[in-house]
N, C-alpha and C positions, 0 to 999 in steps of 0.2 A: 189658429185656423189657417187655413191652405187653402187657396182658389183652384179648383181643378176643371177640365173640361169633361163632363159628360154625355156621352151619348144620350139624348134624350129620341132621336129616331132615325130611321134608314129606308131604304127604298134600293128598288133597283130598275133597270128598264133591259129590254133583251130586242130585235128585231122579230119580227114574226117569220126571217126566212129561214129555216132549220136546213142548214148542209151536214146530210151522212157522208162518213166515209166513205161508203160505196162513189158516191157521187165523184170521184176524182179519176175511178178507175177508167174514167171515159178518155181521159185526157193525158195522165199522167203515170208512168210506168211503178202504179203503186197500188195496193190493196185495203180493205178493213182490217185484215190482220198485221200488216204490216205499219201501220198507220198506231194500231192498240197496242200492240208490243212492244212500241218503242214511244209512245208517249202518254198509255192512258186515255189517250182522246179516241170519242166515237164519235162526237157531234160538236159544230158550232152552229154560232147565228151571224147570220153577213145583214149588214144594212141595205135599205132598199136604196134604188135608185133617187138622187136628192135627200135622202136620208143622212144628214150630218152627226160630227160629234155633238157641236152643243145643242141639237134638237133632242139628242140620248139621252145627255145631262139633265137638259131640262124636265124632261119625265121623268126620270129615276129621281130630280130633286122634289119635284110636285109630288114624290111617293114620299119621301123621306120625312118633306114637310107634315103630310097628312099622318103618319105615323106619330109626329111629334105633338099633335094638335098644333101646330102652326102654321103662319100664313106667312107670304115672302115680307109682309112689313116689320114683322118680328128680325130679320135676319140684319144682323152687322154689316156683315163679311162673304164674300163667295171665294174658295179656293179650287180652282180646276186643276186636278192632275189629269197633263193627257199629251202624248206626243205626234197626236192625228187633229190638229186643231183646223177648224173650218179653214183658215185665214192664214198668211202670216203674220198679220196682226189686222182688227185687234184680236187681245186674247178672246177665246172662246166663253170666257168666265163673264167677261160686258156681256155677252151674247144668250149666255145664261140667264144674266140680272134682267138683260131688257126683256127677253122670254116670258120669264117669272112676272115682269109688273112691280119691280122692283127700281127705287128712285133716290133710295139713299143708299149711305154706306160705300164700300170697296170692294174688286173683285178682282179675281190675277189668278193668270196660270204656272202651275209651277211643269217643268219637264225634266224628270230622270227617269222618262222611259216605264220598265218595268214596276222601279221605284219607286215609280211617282206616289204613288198613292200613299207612302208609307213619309214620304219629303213633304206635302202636302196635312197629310195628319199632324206631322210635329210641326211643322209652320205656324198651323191654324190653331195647335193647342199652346203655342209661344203668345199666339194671339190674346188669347181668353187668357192665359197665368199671367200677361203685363198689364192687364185689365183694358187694350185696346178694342176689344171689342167682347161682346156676354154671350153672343149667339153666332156661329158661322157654321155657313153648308161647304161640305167637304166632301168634294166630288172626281170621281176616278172615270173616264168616259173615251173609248176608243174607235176608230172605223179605221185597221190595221189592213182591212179588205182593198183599201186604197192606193194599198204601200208593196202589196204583194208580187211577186214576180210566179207567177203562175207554171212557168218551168221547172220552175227549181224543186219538187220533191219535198227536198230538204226543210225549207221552209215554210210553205204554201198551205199544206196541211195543218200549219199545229194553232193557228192564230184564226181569232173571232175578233166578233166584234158586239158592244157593247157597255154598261154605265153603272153606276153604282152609286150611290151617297148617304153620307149620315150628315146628321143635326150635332153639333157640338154646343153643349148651354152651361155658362159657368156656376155652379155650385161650391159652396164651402164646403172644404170634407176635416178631420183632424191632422190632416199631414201623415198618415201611415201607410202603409199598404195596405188595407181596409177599404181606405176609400175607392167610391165610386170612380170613376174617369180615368186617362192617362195618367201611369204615373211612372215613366219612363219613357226616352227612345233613345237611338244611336243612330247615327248615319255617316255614311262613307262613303269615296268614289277613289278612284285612281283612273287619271285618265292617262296613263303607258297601256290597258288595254282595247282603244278605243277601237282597234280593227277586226274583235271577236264578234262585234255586235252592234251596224251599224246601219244609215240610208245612205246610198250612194247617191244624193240628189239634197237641193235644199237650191235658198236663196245665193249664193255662190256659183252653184250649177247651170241657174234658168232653168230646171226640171225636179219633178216631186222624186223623183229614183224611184230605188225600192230596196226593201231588208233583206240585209247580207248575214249568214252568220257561221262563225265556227261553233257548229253545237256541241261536239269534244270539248272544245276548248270551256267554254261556255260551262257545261256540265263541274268541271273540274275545279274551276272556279265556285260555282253558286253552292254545293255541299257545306263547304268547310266553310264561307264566308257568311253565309246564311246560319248557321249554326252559331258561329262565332258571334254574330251580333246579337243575335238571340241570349246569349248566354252574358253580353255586356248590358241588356235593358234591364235583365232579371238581376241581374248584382244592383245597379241603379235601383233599383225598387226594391232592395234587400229583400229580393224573392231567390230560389230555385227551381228548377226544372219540377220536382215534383210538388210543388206549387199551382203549378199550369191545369186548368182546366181542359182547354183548347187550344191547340195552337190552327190559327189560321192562315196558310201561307200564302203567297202570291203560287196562283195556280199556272205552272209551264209545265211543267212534264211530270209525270206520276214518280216516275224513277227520279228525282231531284226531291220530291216531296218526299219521299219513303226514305228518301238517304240522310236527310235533315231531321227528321223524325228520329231515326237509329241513334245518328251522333249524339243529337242532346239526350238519348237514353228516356224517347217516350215511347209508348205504343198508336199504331196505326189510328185506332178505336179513338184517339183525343186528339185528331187532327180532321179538319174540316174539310170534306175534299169534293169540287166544282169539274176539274176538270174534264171530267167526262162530258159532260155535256155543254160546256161552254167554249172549250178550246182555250187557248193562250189571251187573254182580251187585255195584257199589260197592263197598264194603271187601274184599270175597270177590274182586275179581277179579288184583289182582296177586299172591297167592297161588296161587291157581289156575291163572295163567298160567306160575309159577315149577313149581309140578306138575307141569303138561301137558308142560313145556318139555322137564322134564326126563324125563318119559318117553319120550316123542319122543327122544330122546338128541341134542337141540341144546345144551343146558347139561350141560357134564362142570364136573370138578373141577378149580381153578384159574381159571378167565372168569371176567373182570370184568365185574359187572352193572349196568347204573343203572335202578333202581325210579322211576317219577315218577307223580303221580297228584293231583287236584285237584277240590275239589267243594263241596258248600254250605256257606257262613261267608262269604264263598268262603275256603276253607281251601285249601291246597297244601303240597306240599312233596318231597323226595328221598333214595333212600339210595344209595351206591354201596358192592358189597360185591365179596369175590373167594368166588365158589362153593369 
């Protein structure tokens, strides 16, 4: 037998303030079409004023839980992916726990960005296979709205804000690909790209900055590298691409999704796609795409999923799991 981590439930949290595209053309020398055509996106959500990351997390985890039939005393562990954290310390993931009512256990944020959520997933499923812990919330949660530079065009438009988390609960499965839960990942980073995709501000600075980004550059990268991990979890899981149910990606730009789709040689139709209405929400948004998915009722139980997602460091990496 093999200890595996399964999803047992998920949730997600969104702000109630809905920004269209239109809404930019007041300010900025850009349009709806211009905005859709080049990234898929028609809408995000910005948080309210005082509206934090781990106030996001903590609702989208109170969702997660309630999906799972659990209460925060059930829980081990809390992992926050999220590179918009209230604080520079503590983590936002304390922040969480004290939230929640939460008095035992451990909690920590992990940061790779875009990645997070997918660094944070295999963290938390290293967690549950060394039998450190049988239950952990694994939570993706951003306020990107924070970090924007409102000039720039370039950037401004494509990033939301918002959270996402699942329940991870350890289960015996046979050790196959069969089994329920993760049963793979990859990760990666190379930091010689650190200046495609970065904050010009931090504790070093005395100032929060704001995101910089070579989106060519960026592009050119996340295709082939997003592909490529993808294609290294499914060898790990003595799976292949026509294996795959779903693939759920980390939602940035349509044309990036559709190009990782081609290479691994899947169609449109089995990949789960958010960004329309969510915008860019980095760590928050494979989370919230596995949400969405599955309220939509495109993800049941048993599909096979591959998560990929990639972003400043340049960081990347993959999980493949069976719902």
């Amino acid at each position: 037998m093999t200890r595996r981590a399964v999803i047992a439930g998920i949730g997600h949290y969104l702000p109630e303030r809905i920004v269209e595209n239109a809404e930019f053309e007041a300010t900025l020398d850009t349009s709806d079409e211009w905005i859709r055509s080049r990234s898929g996106i028609e809408r995000r959500h910005f948080a309210a004023e005082g509206e934090t990351t781990s106030n996001m997390a903590t609702k989208a985890a109170q969702n997660a839980l309630a999906d799972a039939g659990m209460t925060a005393d059930d829980i081990d562990a809390i992992v926050v992916a999220t590179s918009t954290a209230d604080l520079t310390f503590p983590s936002a993931a304390t922040m969480v726990q004290a939230q929640l009512g939460m008095t035992k256990g451990f909690a920590f944020d992990v940061q790779a960005v875009c990645a997070g959520f997918v660094y944070a997933l295999s963290n938390a499923n290293a967690l549950v296979a060394s039998g450190q812990a049988d239950k952990v919330l694994v939570i993706g949660a951003e306020t990107f709205s924070k970090i924007m530079d409102w000039t720039d065009r370039s950037t401004c438009v494509l990033f939301g804000d918002g959270a996402g988390a699942l329940v991870l609960e350890a289960q015996e499965g046979a050790g196959t690909s069969d089994d329920r839960g993760i049963l793979a990942t990859d990760l990666n980073s190379d930091g010689r790209f650190k200046d495609l995709l970065y904050v010009d501000g931090g504790v070093s600075t005395q100032n929060t900055g704001h995101l910089r980004m070579q989106g060519n550059q960026v592009f050119r990268h996340a295709v082939e590298k997003l592909a490529s991990t993808a294609h290294t979890s499914l060898e790990r899981a003595g799976l292949g691409a026509g294996d795959v149910d779903w693939i759920v990606p980390h939602q940035a730009n349509i044309r990036i999704i559709q190009g990782t789709a081609k290479k691994m040689g899947l169609p449109m139709d089995k990949v789960v796609v958010t960004v329309q209405d969510h915008g860019n929400t980095s760590a928050a948004s494979i989370p919230l795409a596995l949400s969405v998915g599955k309220a939509r009722g495109q993800i049941k139980q048993g599909d096979l999923i591959v998560t990929e997602a990639i972003g400043g460091g340049l960081a990347w990496g993959s999980v493949v799991l069976r719902w």
